[in-house]
C-alpha positions in Angstrom: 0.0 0.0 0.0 1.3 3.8 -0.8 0.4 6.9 0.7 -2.1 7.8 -1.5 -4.1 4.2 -0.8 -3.7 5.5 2.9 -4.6 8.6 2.2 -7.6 7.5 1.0 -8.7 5.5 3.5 -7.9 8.1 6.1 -10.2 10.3 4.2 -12.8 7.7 4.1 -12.7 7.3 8.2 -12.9 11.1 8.9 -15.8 11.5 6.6 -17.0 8.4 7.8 -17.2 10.2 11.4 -18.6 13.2 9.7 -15.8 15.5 10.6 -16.0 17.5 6.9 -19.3 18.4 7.9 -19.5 22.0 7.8 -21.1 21.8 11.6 -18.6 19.1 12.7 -17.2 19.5 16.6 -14.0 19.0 15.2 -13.3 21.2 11.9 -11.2 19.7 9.9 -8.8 22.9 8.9 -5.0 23.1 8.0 -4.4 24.6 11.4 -5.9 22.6 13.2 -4.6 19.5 11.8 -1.4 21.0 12.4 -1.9 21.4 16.3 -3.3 17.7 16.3 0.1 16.6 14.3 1.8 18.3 17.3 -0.1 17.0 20.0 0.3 13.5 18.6 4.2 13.9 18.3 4.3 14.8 21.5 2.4 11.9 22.9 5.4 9.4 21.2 8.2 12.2 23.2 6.1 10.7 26.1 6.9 7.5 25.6 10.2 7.7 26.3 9.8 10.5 28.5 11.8 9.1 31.8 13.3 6.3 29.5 15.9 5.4 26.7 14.6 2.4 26.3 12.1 1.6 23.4 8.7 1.7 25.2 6.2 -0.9 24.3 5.8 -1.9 20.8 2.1 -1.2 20.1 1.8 1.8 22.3 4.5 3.4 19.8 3.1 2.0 16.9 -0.5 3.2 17.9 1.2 6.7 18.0 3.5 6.7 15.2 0.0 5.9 13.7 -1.8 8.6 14.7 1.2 11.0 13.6 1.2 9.5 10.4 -2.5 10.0 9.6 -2.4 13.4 10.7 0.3 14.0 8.5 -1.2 12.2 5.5 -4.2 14.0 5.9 -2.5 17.7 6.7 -0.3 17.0 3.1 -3.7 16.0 1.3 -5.7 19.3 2.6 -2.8 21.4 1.7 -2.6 19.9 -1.9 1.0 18.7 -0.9 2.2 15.6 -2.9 4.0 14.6 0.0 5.8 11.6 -1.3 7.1 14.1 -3.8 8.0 16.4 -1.3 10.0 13.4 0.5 11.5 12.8 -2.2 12.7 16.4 -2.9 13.5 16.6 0.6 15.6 13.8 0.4 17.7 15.2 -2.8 18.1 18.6 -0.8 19.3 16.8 2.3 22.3 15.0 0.0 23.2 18.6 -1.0 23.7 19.9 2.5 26.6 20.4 4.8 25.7 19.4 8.4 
């Protein structure tokens, strides 16, 4: 499966839920996708919050999850091609000095 066979299924659940309604509880803008991105991140930094050690394998999967549906869906709103941008990301990061 690619990202754009996940991004369609993530699209399916939201509207499933009826969270592109224009009435929905939880609007389903660019901003506030971003924040949700955010919180999610943050909630895999907890994880390992008083720890090094890799922290249970399906609570960190269940997050990385999350993360990456935000981000899936945050790209698609946006009109972002993001495995293109990886892609180009990737070329730019060869180019760099670190």
């Amino acid at each position: 499966m690619d990202l754009a066979e996940l991004t369609v299924l993530m699209h399916r659940f939201v509207e499933a839920r009826g969270w592109y309604a224009p009435n929905s509880p939880k609007p389903q803008s660019p901003r506030n996708l971003a924040s949700s991105l955010v919180v999610e991140a943050a909630e895999v930094l907890e994880l390992f919050q008083w720890s090094e050690a890799i922290p249970i394998k399906g609570a960190l999967a269940s997050e990385l999850a999350d993360v990456a549906l935000y981000l899936l869906q945050l790209a698609s709103m946006s009109e972002i091609d993001l495995e293109q941008a990886i892609l180009d990301k990737l070329e730019n990061n060869y180019e760099r000095v670190w």
